[in-house]
C-alpha positions as CSV (number, residue, x, y, z in Angstrom):
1,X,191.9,118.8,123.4
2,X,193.7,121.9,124.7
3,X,192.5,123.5,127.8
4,X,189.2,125.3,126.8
5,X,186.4,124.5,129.4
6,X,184.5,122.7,127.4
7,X,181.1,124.6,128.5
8,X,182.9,127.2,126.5
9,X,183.0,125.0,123.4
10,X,179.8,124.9,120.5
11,X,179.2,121.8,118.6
12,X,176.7,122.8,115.6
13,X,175.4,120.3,113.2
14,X,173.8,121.8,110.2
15,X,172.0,118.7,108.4
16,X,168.9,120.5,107.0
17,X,168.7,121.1,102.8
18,X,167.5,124.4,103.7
19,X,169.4,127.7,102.3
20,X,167.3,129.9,104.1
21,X,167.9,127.9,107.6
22,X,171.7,128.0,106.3
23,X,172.1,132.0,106.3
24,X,169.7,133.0,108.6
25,X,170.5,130.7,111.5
26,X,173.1,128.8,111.2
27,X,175.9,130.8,109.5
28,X,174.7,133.8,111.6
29,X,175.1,132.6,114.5
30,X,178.4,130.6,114.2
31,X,180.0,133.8,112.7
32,X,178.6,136.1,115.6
33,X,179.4,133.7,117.9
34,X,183.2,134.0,117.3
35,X,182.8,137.8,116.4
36,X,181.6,138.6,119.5
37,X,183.3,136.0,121.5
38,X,180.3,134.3,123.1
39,X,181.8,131.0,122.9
40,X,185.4,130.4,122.9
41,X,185.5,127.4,119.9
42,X,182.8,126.6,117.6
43,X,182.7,123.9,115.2
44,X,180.1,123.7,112.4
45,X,179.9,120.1,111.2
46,X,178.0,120.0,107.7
47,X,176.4,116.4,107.6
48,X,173.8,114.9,105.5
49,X,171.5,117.0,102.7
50,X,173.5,120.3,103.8
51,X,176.8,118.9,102.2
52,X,175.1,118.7,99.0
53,X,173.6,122.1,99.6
54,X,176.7,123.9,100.2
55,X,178.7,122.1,97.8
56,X,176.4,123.6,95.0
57,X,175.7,127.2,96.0
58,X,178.2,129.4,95.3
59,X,175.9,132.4,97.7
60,X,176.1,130.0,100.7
61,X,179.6,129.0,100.4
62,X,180.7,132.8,100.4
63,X,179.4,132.7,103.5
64,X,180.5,129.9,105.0
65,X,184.3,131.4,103.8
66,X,183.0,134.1,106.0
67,X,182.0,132.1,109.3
68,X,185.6,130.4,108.6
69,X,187.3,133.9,108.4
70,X,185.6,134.6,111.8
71,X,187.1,131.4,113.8
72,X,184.4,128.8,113.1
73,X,186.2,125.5,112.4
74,X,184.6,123.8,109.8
75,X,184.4,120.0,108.9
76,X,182.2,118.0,107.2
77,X,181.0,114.6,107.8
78,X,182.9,112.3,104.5
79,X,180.7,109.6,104.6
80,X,177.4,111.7,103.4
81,X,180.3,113.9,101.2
82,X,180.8,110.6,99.3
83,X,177.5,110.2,98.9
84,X,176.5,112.9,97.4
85,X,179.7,112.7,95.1
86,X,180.7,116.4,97.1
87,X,183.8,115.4,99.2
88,X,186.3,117.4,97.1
89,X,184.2,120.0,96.1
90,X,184.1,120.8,100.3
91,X,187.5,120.2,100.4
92,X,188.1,122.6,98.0
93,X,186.1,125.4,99.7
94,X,188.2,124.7,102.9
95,X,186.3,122.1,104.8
96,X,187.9,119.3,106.8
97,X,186.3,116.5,105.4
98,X,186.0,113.6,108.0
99,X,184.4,110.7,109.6
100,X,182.4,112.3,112.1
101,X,180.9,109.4,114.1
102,X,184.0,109.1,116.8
103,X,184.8,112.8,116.8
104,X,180.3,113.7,117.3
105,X,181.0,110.7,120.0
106,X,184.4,112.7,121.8
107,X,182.5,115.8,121.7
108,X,179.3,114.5,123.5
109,X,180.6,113.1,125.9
110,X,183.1,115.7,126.7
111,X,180.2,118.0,127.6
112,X,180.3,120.3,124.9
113,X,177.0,122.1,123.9
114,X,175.8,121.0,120.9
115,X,173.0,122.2,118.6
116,X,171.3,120.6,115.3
117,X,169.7,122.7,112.5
């Protein structure tokens, strides 16, 4: 890790199949949040029913191309990617495409701030 405070650092996990969750609150806020500089990283970690989600609507990944334009680091957890057969359709869009386990596990206990949609 480089030598952000890491109070200054967001850890967002978006899990939830919901498009409407997606643009409204989670993409929203991890774009504005980097727009208007109230965090100084964020990383959006799609996991679970989201990957799927994202990997199939073409609405939600313009946005997510958006957040990414804005400074949001994206990745995506590879284990529910494979699972949903979506791994290289998020690698495609520009998603790191990961194990998350250990790197969730760094990040908690590093103090970052982490919210779950």
């Amino acid at each position: 890790m480089d030598t952000v405070d890491n109070k200054s650092r967001l850890l967002m996990i978006w899990s939830a199949r919901d498009a409407d969750v997606a643009r409204n609150m989670v993409f929203m806020y991890a774009k504005n949040s980097r727009l208007k500089e109230w965090w100084e990283e964020v990383c959006l970690i799609v996991w679970g029913p989201s990957a799927e989600l994202l990997a199939t609507d073409a609405s939600l990944q313009d946005e997510i191309r958006a957040a990414m334009d804005a400074g949001v680091r994206l990745k995506a957890c590879k284990a529910c990617a494979d699972r949903y057969g979506v791994s290289e359709k998020l690698a495609d869009i520009g998603i790191e495409v990961d194990y998350m386990g250990q790197p969730l596990t760094t990040c908690l206990k590093e103090g970052w701030t982490v919210l779950t949609f």
